[in-house]
C-alpha positions as CSV (number, residue, x, y, z in Angstrom):
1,X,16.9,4.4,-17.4
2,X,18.7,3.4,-14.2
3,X,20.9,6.4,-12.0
4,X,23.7,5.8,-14.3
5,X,22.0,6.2,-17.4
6,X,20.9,9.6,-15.9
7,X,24.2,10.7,-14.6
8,X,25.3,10.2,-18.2
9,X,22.8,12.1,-20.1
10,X,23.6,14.8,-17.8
11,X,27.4,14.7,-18.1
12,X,26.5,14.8,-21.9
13,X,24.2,17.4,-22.0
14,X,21.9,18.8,-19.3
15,X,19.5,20.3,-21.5
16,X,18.6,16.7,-23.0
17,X,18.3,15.3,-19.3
18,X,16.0,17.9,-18.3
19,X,14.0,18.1,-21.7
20,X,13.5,14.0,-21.5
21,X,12.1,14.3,-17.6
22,X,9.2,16.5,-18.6
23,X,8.6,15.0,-21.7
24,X,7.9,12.0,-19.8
25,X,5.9,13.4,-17.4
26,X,3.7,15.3,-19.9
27,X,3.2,12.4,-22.0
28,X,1.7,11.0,-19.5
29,X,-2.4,10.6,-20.1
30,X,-4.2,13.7,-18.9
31,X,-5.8,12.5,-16.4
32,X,-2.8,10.2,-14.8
33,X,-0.6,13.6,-15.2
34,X,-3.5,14.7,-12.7
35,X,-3.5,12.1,-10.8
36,X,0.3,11.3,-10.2
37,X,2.3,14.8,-10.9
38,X,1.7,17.1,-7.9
39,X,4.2,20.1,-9.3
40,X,7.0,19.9,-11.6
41,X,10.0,21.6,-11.6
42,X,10.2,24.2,-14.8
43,X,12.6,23.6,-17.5
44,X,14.9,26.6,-16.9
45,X,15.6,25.9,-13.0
46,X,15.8,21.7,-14.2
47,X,18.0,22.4,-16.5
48,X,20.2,24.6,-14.1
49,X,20.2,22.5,-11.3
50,X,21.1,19.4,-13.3
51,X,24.0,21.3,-14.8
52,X,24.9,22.3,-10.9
53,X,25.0,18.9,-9.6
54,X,26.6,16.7,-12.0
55,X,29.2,19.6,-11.9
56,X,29.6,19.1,-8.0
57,X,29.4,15.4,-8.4
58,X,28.0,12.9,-5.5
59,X,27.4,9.4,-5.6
60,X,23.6,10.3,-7.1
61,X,25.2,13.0,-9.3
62,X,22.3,13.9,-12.2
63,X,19.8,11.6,-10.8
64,X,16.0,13.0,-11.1
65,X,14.0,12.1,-8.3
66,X,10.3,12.7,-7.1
67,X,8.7,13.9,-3.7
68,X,5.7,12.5,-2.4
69,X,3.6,15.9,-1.6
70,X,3.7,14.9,2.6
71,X,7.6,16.6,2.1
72,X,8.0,20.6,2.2
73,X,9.6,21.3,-1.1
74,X,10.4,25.7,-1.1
75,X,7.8,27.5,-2.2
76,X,5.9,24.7,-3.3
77,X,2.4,24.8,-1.8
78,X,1.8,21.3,0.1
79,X,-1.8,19.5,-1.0
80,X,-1.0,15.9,1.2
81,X,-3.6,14.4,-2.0
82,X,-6.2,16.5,0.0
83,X,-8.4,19.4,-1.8
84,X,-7.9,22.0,1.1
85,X,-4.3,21.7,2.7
86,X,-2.8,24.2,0.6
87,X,-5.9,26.8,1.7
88,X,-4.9,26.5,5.3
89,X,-1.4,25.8,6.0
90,X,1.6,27.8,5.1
91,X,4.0,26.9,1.9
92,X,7.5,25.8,3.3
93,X,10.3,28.1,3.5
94,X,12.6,25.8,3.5
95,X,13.1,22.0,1.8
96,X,13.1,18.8,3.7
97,X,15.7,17.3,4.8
98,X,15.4,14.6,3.0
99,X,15.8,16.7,0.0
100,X,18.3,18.3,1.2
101,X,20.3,15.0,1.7
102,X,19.4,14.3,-1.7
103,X,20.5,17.2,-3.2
104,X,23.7,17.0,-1.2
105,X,24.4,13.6,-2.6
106,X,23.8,15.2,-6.3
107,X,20.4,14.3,-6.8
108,X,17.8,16.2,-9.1
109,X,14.5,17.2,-7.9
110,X,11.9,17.2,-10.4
111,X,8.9,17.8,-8.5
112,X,6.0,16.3,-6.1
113,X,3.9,13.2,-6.3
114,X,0.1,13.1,-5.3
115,X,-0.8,10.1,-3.1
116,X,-3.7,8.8,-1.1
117,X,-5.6,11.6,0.6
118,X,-3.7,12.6,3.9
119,X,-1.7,9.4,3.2
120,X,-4.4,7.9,4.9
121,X,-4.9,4.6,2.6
122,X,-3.1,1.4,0.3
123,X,-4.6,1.9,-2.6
124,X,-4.0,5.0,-4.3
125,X,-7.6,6.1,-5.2
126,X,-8.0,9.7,-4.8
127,X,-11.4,11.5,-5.0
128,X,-9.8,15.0,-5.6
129,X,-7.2,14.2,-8.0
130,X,-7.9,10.9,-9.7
131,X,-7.1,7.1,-8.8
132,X,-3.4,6.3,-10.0
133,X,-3.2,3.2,-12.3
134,X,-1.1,0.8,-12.1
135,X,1.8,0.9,-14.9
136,X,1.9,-3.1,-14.9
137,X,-2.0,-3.4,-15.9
138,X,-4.0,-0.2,-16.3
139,X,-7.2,-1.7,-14.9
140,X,-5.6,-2.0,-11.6
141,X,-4.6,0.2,-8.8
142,X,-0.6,1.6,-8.0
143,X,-1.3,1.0,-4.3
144,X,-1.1,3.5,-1.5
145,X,-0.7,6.3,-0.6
146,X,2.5,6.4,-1.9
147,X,0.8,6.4,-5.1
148,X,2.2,9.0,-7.5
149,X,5.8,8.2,-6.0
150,X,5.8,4.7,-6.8
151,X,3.5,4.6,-10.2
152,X,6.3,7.8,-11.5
153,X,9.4,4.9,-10.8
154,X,7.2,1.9,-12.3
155,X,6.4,3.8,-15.9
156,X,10.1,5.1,-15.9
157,X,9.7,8.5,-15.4
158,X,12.3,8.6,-12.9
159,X,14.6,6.3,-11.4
160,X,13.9,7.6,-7.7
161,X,10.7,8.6,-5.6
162,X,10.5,9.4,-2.1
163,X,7.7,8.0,-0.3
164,X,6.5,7.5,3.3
165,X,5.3,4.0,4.8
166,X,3.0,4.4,8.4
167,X,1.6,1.3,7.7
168,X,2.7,0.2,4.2
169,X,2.8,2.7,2.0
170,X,5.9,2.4,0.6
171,X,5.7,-1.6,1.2
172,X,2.5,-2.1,-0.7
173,X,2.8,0.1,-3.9
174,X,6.2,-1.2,-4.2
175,X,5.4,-4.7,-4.2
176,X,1.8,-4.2,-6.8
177,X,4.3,-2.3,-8.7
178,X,7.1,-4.4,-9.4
179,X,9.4,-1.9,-7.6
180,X,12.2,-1.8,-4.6
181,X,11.1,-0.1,-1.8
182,X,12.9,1.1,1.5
183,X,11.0,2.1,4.9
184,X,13.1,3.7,7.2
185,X,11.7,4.2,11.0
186,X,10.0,6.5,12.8
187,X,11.3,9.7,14.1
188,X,14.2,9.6,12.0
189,X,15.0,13.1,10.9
190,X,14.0,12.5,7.7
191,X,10.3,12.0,8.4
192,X,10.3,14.5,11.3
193,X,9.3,17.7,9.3
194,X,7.1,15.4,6.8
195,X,3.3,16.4,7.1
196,X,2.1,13.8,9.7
197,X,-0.5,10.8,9.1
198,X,0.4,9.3,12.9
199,X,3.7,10.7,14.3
200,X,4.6,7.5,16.1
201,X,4.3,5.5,13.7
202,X,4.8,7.8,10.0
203,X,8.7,6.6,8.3
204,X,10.1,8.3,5.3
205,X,11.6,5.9,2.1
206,X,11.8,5.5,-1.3
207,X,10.9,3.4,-4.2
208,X,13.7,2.3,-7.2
209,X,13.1,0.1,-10.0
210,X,16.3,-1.7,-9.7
211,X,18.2,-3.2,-6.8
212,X,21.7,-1.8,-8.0
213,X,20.1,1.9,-8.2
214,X,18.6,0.9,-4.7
215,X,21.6,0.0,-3.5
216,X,23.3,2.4,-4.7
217,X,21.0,5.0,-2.9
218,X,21.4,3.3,0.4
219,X,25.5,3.3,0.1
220,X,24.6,7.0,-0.9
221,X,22.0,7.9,1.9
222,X,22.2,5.6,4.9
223,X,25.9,3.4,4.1
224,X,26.0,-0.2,4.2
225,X,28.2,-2.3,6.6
226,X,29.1,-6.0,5.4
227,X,28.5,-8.9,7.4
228,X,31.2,-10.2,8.9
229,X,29.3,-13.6,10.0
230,X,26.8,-15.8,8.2
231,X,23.5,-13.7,8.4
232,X,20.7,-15.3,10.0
233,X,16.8,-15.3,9.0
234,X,13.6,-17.3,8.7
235,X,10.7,-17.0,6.5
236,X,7.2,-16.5,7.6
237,X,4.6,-17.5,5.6
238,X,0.9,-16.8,4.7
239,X,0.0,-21.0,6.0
240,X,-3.2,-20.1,8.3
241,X,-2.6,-16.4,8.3
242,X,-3.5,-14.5,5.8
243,X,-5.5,-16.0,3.1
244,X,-3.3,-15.5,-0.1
245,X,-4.3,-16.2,-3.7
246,X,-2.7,-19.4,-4.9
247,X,0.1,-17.7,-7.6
248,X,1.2,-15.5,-5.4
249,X,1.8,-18.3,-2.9
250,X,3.4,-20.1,-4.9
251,X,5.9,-17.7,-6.2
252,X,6.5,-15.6,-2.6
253,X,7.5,-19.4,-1.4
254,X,9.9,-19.9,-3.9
255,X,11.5,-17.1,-3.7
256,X,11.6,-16.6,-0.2
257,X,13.0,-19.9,0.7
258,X,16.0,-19.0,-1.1
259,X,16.7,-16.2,1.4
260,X,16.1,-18.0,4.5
261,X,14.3,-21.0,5.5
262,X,11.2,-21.9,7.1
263,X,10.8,-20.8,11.2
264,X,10.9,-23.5,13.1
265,X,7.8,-24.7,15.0
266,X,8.2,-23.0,18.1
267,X,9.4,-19.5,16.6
268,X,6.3,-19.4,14.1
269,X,4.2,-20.1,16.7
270,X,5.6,-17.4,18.9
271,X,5.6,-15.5,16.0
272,X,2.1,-15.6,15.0
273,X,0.4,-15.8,18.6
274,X,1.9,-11.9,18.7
275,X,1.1,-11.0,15.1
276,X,-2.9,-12.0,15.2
277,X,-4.6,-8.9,16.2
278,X,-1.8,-6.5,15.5
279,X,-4.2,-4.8,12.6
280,X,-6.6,-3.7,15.5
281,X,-4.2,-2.1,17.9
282,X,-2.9,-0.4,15.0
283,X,-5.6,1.1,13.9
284,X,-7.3,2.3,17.1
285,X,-3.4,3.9,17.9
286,X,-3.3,5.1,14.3
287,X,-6.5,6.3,14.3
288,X,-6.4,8.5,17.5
289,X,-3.1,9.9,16.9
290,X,-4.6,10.7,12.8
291,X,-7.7,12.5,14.9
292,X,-5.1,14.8,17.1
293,X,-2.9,15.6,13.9
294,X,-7.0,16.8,12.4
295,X,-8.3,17.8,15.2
296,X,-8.7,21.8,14.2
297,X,-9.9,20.5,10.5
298,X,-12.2,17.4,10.9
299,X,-15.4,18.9,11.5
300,X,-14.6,22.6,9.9
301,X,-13.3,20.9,6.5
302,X,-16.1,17.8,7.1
303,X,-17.0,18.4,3.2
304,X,-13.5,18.7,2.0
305,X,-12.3,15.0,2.7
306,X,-13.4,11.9,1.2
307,X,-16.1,10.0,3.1
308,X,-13.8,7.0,3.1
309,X,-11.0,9.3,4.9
310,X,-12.8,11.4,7.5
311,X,-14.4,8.4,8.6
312,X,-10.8,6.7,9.1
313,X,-10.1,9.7,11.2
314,X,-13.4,10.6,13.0
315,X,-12.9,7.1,14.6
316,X,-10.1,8.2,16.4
317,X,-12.4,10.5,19.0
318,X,-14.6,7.0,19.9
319,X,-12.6,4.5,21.2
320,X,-13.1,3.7,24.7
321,X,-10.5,3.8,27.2
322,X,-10.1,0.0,27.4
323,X,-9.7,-0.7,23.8
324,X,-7.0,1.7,23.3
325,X,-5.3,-0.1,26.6
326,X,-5.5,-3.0,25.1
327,X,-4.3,-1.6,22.1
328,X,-1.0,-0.6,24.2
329,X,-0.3,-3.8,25.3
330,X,-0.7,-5.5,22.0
331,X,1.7,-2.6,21.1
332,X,4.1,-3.5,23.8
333,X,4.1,-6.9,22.9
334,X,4.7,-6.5,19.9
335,X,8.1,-4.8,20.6
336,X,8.8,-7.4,23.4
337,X,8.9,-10.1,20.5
338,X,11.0,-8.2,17.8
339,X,13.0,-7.9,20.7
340,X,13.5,-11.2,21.5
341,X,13.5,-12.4,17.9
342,X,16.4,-10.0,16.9
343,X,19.1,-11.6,19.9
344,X,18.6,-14.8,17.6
345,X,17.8,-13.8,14.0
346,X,19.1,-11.0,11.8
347,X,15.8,-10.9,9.9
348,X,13.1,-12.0,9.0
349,X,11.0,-12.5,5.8
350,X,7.4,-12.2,5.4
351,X,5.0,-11.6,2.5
352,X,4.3,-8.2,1.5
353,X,0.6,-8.8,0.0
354,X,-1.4,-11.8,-0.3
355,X,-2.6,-10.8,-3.5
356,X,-1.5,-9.0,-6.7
357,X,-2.5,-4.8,-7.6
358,X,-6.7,-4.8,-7.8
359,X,-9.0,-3.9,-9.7
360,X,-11.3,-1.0,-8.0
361,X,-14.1,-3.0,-7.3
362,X,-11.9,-5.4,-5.3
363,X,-10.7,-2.4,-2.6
364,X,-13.1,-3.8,0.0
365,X,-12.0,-3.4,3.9
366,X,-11.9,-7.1,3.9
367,X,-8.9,-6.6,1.5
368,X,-7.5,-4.0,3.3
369,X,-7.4,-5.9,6.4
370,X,-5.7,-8.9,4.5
371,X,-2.5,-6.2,3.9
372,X,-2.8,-4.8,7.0
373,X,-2.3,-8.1,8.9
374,X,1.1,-8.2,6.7
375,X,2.1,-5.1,7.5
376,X,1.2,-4.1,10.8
377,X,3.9,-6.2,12.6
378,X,6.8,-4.5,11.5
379,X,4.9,-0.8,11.6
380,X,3.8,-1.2,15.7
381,X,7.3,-2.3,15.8
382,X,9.1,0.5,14.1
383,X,11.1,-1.4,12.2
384,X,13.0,-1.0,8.9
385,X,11.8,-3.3,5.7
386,X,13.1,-4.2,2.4
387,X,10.0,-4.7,0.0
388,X,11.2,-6.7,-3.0
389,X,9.4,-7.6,-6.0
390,X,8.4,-10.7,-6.8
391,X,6.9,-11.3,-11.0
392,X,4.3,-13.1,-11.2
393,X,3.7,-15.3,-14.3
394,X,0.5,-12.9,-14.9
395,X,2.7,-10.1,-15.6
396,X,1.7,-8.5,-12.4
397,X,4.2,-8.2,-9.7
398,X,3.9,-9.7,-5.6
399,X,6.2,-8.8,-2.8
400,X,8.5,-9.7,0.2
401,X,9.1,-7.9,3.4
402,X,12.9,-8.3,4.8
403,X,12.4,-6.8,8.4
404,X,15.6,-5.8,9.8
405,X,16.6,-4.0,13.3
406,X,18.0,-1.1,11.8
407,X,18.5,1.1,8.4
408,X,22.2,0.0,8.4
409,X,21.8,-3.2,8.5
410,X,23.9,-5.8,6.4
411,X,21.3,-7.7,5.8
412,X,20.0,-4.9,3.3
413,X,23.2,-5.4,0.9
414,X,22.7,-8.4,1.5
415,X,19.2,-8.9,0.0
416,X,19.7,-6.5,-2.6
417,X,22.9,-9.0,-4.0
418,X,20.2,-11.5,-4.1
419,X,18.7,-9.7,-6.9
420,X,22.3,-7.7,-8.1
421,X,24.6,-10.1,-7.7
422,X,27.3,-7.7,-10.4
423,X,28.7,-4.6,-8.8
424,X,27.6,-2.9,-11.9
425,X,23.7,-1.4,-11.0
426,X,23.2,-1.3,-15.0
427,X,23.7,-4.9,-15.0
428,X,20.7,-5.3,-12.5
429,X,17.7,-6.9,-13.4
430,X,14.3,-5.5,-13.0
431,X,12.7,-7.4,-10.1
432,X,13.9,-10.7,-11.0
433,X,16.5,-12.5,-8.5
């Protein structure tokens, strides 16, 4: 069901709209209910609220959406995927205001999404509450930590899930999924009352399962402007980079090269003199800020994280002074070169993952430093990105990054015509340009 198949079940009878939201959420398998479905709202106050809005109207009029649990939701005790949050931090007053833009533009919440522990992950395994599974193949992982958020859109519980992307959360998940996915940038608003994973580098977003319904939130959300001038972009690819598995190659080529062509010689090499190392500076900088945000917990709560997790975090305490400068410079270089690439280039296009969703067994650190190296570029530049899905003739579902200068970008629209080129968002095809 896309936004305007919920707006019209809503129009038609609010009861039904709110009966078939929780009846897709319960039917989910015990244990993925666990693992995905952080709270729900109840029937009574979904039922009211969907009423409320479509009455009021809004461009997202009757559209249910999910919250990944980093957002305060009212009364609504926070967990962050973690098994002692909740125990030591207040419940919010007061929504986010994300939801609260949301809600303005008509939208419905229907409650929280679990996720990685503290966000602090890309796959979406969970000690505490259960690894989500990947509604493409069941064997394999949703991707993280935006895990509940983007596994809730993918089995068509709901057209709409926020998420939050540090260094690919939204981007990752969105691309093993089969899903659209928007990062915004850091210290937007909308990510400044989230619960923090590293403040400077944390961005708030969302995941749709169509590019007319994510267009249709941006022109809702953010606005669109249209490009007045032939947009210009080039394409980055995996070559000597990152190691990719040879279907997703193929197809992330293909489909990338219709969006821009290849960089030149002298850009790619700029390009990927910069790039190389940028998974190290980010997570020393990621690290140290995740150790001040855990500071008061880390050794109290030792036994309440994962191993996996506290370790991630404990390592933020032990760099030395000179690898965090260096990680500062790589930082600052970083920026220098989006910089310089944005008075030339509207945007640029890079894989999302080198691989498809995996199976348990394959979430090795080697692995995670293979999507890391992807994404890091755009996170130490706090950038905005486009992930969009790319099928893969396995049935599973690769990626592309469109990196862009900022959230209002026309290159956005633009991208999303690539894959919508109707007006209509019903008319919209499921990750398929």
């Amino acid at each position: 069901m896309t936004f305007a198949d919920w707006h019209r079940l809503g129009l038609r009878d609010p009861a039904a709209s709110a009966k078939t939201l929780l009846n897709r959420l319960t039917a989910l398998p015990a244990d993925q209910r666990r693992a995905i479905v952080a709270w729900s709202t109840p029937e009574p106050a979904l039922m009211a609220t969907i009423a409320r809005q479509i009455a009021m109207g809004g461009p997202l009029a009757g559209v249910p959406f999910l919250v990944k649990d980093l957002f305060p939701v009212r009364g609504v005790p926070m967990h962050a995927g973690s098994s002692f949050l909740a125990e030591v931090r207040s419940t919010a007053s007061s929504d986010s205001s994300l939801v609260k833009a949301l809600e303005t533009a008509g939208a419905v919440l229907g409650g929280t999404t679990h996720l990685h522990e503290f966000a602090y992950g890309l796959t979406g395994e969970n000690v505490h509450w259960g690894d989500v599974q990947n509604p493409l193949a069941l064997d394999r992982i949703s991707g993280g930590s935006s895990s509940g958020s983007a596994a809730a859109v993918a089995a068509g519980i709901v057209p709409l899930a926020l998420g939050t992307d540090t260094g690919g959360s939204i981007r990752v998940p969105a691309s093993f999924c089969g899903l659209f996915g928007l990062r915004l940038t850091p210290h937007h608003p909308w990510i400044a009352d989230a619960f923090p994973l590293a403040p400077s580098f944390d961005t708030a977003g969302w995941f749709t399962r169509t590019a007319g319904d994510m267009r249709r939130a941006v022109e809702a959300l953010i606005g669109v402007r249209a490009h007045e001038r032939p947009l210009r972009g080039v394409f980055l690819g995996f070559d000597d980079w990152v190691p990719a598995d040879p279907d997703v190659a193929t197809q992330v080529n293909a489909n990338a090269r219709r969006m821009a062509p290849d960089a030149d010689a002298m850009t790619k090499g700029e390009l990927l003199q910069v790039f190389r190392g940028t998974t190290e500076a980010y997570a020393i900088l990621q690290s140290i800020e995740a150790f001040n945000v855990h500071r008061g917990w880390l050794d109290l709560h030792r036994d309440r994280y994962s191993s996996e997790v506290w370790q991630r975090i404990d390592r933020g305490r032990h760099w030395r002074a000179e690898q965090e400068e260096n990680a500062r410079i790589k930082l600052a270089s970083v920026r220098l070169l989006w910089t310089k690439f944005f008075l030339t280039y509207d945007f640029l296009v890079l894989p999302a993952t080198p691989f498809p969703a995996l199976r348990k067994a394959e979430c090795t650190l080697e692995n995670r430093n293979r999507l890391l190296a992807l994404t890091t570029p755009a996170s130490l530049g706090g950038l905005p990105v486009l992930t969009l899905p790319i099928p893969l003739q396995t049935g599973l579902s690769a990626g592309l990054q469109v990196v862009v200068n900022s959230a209002t970008s026309p290159v956005i629209s633009w991208a999303l015509n690539q894959f919508c080129p109707d007006a209509r968002p019903e008319s919209c095809l499921e990750g398929r340009p």
